[in-house]
Each structure stands twice: as C-alpha cells, then as structure tokens.
DSSP file (Angstrom, degrees, kcal/mol; ACC not computed):
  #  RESIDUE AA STRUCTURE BP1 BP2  ACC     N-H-->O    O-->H-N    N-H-->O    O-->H-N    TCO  KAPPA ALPHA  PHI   PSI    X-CA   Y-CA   Z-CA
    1    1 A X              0   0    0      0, 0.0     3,-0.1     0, 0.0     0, 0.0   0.000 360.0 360.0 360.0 -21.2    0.0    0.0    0.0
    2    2 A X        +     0   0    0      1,-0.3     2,-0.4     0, 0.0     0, 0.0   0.804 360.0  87.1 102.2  16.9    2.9    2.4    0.3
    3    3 A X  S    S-     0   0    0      4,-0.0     2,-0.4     3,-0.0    -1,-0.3  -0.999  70.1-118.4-160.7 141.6    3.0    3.5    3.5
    4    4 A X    >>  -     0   0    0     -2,-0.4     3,-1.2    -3,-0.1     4,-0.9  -0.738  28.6-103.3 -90.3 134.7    4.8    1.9    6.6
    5    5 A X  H 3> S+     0   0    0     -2,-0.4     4,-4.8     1,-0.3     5,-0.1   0.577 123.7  45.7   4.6 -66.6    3.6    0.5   10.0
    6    6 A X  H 3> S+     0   0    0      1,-0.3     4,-4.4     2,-0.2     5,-0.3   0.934 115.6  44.3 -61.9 -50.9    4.8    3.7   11.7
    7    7 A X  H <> S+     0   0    0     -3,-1.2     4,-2.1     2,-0.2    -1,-0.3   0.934 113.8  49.3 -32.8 -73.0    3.3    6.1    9.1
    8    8 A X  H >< S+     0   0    0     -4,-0.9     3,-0.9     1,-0.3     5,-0.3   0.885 115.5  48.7 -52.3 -56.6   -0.1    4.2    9.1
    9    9 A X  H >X>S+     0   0    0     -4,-4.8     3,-4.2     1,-0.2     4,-1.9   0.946 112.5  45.5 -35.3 -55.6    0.0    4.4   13.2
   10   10 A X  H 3<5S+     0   0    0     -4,-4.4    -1,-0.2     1,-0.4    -2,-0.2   0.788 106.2  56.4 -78.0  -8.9    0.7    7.8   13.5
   11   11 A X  T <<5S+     0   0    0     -4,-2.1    -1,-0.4    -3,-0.9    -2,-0.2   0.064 107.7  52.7 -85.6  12.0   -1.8    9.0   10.9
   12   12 A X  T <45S-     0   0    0     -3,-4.2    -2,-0.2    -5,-0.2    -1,-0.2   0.451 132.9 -93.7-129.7 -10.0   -4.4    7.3   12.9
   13   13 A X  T  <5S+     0   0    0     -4,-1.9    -3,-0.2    -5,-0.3    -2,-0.1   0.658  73.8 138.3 122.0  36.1   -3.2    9.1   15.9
   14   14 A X      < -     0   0    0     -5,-1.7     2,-0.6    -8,-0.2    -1,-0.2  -0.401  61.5 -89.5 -67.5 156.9   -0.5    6.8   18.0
   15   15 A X    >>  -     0   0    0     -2,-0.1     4,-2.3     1,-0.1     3,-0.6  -0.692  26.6-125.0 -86.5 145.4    2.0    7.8   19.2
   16   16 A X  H 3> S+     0   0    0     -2,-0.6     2,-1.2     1,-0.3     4,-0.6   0.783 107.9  50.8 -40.1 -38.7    5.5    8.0   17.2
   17   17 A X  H 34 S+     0   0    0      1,-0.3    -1,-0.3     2,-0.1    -2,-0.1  -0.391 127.0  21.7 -99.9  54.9    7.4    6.0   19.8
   18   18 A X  H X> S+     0   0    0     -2,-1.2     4,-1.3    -3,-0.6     3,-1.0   0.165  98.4  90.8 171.4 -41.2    5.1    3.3   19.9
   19   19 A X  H 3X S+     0   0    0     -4,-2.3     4,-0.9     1,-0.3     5,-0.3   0.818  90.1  45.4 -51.8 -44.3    3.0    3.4   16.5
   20   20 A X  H 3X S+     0   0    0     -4,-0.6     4,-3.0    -5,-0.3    -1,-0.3   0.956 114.3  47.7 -74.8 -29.6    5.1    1.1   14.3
   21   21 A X  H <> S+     0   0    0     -3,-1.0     4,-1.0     2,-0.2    -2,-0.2   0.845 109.8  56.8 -86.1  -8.5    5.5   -1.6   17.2
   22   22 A X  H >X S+     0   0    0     -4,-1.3     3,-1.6     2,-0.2     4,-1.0   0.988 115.7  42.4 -82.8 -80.3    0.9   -1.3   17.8
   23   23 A X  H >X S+     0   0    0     -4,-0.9     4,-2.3     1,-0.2     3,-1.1   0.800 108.1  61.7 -33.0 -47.7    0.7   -2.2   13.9
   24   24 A X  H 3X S+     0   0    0     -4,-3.0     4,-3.1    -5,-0.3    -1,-0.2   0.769 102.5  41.7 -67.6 -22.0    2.8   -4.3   14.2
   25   25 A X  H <<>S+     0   0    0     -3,-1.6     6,-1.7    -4,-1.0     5,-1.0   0.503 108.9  59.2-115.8  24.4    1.3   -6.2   16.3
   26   26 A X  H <<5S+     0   0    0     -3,-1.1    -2,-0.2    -4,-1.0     3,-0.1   0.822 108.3  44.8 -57.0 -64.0   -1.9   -6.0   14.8
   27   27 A X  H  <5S+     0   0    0     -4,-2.3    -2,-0.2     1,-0.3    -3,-0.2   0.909 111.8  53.1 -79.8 -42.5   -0.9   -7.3   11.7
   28   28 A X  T  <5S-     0   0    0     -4,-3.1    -1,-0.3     1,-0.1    -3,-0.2   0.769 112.6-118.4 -49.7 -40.5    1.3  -10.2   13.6
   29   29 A X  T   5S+     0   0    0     -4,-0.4    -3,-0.2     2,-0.2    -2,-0.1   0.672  83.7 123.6  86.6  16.6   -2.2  -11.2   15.6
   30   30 A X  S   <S+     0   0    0     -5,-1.0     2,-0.4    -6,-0.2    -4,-0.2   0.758  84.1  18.2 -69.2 -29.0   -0.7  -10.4   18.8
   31   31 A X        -     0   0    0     -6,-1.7     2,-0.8    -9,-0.1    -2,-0.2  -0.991  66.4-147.5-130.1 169.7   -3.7   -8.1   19.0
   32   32 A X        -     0   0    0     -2,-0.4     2,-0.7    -3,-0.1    -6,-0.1  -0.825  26.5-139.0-107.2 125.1   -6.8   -7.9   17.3
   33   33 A X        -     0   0    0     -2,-0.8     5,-0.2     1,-0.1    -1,-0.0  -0.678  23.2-104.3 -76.4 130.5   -8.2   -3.9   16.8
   34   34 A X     >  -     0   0    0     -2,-0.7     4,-2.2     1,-0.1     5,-0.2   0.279  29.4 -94.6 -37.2 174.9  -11.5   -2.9   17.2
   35   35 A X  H  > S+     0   0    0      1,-0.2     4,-1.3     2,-0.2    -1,-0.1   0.770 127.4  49.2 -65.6 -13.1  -14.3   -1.9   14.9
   36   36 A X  H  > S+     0   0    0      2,-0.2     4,-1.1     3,-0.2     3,-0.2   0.972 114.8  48.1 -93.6 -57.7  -13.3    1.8   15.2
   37   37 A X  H  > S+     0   0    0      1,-0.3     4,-1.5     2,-0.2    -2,-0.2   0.675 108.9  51.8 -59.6 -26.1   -9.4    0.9   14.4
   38   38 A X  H  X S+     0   0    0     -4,-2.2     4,-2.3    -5,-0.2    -1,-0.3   0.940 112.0  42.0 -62.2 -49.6  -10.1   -1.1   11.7
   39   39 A X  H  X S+     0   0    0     -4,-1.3     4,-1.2     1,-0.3    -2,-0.2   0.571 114.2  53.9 -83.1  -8.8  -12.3    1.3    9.8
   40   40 A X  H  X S+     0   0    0     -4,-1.1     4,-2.6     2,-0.1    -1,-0.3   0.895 110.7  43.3 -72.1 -52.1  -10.0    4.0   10.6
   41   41 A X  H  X S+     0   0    0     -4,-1.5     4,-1.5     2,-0.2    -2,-0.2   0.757 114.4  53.2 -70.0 -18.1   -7.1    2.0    9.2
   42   42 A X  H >X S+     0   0    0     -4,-2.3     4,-1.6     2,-0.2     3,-1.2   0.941 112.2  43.8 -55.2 -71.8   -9.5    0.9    5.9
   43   43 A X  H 3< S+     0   0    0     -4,-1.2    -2,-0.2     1,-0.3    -3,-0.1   0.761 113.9  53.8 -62.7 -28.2  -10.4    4.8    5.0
   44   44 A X  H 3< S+     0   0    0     -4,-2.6    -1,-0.3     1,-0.2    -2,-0.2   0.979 115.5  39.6 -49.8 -64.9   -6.5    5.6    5.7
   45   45 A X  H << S-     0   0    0     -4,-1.5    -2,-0.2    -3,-1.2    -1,-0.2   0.821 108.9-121.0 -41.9 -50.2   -5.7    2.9    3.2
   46   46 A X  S  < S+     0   0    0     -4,-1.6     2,-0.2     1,-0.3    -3,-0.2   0.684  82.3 106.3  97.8  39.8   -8.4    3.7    0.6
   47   47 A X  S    S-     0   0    0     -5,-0.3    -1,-0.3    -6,-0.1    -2,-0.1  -0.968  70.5-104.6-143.8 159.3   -9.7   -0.1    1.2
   48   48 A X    >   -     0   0    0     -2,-0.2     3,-0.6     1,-0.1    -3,-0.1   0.005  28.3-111.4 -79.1-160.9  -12.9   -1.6    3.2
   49   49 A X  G >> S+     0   0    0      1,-0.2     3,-4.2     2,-0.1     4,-1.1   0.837 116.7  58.2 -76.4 -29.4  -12.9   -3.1    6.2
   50   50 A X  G 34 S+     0   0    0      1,-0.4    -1,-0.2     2,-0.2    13,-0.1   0.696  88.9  72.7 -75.3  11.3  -13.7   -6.2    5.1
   51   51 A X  G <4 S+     0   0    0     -3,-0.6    -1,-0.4     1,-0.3     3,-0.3   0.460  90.5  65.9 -97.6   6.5  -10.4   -6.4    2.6
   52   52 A X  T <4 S+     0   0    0     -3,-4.2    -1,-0.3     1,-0.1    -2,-0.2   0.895 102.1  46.6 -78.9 -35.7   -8.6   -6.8    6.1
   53   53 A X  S  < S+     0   0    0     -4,-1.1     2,-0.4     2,-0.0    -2,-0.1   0.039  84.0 114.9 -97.9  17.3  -10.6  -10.6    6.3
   54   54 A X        -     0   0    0     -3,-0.3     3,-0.1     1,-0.1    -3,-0.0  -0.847  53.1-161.8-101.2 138.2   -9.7  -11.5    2.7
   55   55 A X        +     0   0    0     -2,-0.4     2,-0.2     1,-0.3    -1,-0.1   0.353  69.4  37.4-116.0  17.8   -7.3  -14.7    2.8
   56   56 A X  S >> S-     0   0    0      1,-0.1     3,-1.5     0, 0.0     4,-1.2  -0.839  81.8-120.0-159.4 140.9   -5.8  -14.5   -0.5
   57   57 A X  H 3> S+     0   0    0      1,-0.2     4,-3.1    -2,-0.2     5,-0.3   0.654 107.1  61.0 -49.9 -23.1   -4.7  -11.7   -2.6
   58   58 A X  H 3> S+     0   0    0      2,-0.2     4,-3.4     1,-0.2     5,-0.4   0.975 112.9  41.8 -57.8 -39.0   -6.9  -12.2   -5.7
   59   59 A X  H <> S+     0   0    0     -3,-1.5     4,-2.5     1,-0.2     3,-0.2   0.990 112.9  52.2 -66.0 -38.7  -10.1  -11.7   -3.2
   60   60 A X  H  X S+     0   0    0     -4,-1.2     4,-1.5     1,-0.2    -1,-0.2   0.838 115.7  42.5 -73.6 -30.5   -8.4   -9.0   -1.5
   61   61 A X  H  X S+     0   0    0     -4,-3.1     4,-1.0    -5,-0.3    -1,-0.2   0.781 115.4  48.6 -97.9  -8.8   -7.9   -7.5   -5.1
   62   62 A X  H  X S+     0   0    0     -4,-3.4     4,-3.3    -5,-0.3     5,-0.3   0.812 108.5  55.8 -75.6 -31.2  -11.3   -8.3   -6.3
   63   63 A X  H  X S+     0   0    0     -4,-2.5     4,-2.4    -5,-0.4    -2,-0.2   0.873  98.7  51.4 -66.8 -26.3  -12.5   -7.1   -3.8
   64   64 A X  H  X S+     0   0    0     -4,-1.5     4,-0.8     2,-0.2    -1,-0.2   0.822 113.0  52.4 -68.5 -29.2  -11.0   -3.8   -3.9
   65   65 A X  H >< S+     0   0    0     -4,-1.0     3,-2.4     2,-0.2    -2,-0.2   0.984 105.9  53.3 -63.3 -68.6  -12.5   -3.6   -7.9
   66   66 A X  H >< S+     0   0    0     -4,-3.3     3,-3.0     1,-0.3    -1,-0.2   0.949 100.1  63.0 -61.0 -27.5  -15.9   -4.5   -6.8
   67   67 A X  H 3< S+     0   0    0     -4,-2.4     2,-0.4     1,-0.3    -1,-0.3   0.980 107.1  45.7 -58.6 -34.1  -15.7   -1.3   -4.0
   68   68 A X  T << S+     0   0    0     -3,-2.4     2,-0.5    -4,-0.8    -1,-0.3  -0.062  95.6 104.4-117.5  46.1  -15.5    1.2   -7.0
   69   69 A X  S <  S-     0   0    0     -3,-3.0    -4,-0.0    -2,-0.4    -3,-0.0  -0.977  81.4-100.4-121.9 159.2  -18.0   -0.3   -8.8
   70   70 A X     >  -     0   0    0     -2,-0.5     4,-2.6     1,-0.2     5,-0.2  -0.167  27.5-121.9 -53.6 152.4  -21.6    1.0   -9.3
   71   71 A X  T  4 S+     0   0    0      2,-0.2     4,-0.3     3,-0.2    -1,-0.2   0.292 117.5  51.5 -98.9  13.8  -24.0   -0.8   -7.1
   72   72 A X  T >> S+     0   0    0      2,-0.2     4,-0.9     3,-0.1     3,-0.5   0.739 108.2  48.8 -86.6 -72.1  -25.6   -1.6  -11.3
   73   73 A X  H >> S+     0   0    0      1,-0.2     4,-2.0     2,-0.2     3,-1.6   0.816 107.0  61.5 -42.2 -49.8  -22.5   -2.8  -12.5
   74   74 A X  H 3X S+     0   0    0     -4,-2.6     4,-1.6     2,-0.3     5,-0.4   0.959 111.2  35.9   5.8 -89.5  -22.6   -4.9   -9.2
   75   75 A X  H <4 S+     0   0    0     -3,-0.5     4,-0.3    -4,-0.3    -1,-0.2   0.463 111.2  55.8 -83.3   2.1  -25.4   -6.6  -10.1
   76   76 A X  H XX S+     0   0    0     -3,-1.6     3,-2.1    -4,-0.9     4,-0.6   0.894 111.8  57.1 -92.2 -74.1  -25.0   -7.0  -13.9
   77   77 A X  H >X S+     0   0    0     -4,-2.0     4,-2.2     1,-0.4     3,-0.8   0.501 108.1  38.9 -19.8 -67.3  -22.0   -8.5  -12.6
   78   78 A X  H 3X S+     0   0    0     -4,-1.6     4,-2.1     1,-0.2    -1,-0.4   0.854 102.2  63.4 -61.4 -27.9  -23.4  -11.0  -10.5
   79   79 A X  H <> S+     0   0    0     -3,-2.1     4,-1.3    -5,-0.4    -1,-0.2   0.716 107.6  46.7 -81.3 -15.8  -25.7  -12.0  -12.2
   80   80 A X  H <X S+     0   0    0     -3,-0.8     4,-4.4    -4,-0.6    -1,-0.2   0.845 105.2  57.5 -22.7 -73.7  -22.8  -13.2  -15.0
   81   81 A X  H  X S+     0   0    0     -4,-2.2     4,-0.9     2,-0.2    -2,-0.2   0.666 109.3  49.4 -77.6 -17.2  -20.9  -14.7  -12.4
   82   82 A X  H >X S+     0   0    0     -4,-2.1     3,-0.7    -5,-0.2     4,-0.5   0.931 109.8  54.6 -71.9 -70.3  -24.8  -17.0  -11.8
   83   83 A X  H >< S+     0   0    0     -4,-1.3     3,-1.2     1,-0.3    -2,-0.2   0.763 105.2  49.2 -29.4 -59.5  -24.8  -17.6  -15.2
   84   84 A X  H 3< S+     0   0    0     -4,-4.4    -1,-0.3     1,-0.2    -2,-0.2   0.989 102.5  58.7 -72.5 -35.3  -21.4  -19.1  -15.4
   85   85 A X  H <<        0   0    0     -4,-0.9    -2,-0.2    -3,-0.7    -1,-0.2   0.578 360.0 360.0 -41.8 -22.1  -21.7  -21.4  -12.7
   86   86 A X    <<        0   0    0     -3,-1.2    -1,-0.2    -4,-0.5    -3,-0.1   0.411 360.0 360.0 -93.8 360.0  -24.9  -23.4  -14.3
C-alpha cells in the first residue's frame, strides 16, 4: 500500500514511539483492533474493512475492484458470475 507500520500508526493518531510496534502487532495477531481501528485504518488505506478478512490476494484484489463499482454494475456483474456457474 505504500506506507509503513509507523506512518499508518501515526496517521491514525498513535503515538510516534510506539506506533510502528501497535501495527505491528496487529498485523502479527498479537492483537486484534477494534471496529473503530479497523475502519480507521481501511479509510486511511483507501480499502474496506472487510479487505482486512480477505485470505488470499486475488479476493483482496477483487475485492477492492468491486468497491469502486456501481452498485448496477454490481449486479450485472453477478448476475454473470450466476450464469457461469450453471
């Protein structure tokens, strides 16, 4: 994403001396953030929350395509993705 632990921390309002090692151990699963920290750390990102819970990068990058699509295209979409399945 371009931006480092420390950055991400302190842009979400940590403090400097402590912000890179509180990501870090977020993202290690030494602690889990809350709803408020997550969605703070999405809208930093430009990503949703739910692209934290994606467990391999094609979903995480499909998902990020379906967020900037129209909620039409969306549903032309699925309705494609029925279509192939049958």
């Amino acid at each position: 994403m371009g931006i480092s632990q420390k950055q991400l921390g302190i842009q979400l309002g940590m403090e400097p001396g402590t912000a890179s090692a509180r990501m870090n151990h977020y993202e290690k699963g030494k602690h889990t953030p809350d709803y408020a920290t997550l969605k703070a750390m999405a809208d930093e990102l430009g990503v949703s929350v739910a692209y934290f819970f994606c467990e391999s990068e094609s979903t995480a990058q499909l998902l990020c395509l379906l967020e900037k699509m129209s909620e039409e295209d969306k549903a032309e979409l699925i309705k494609q993705i029925i279509h192939i399945k049958r």
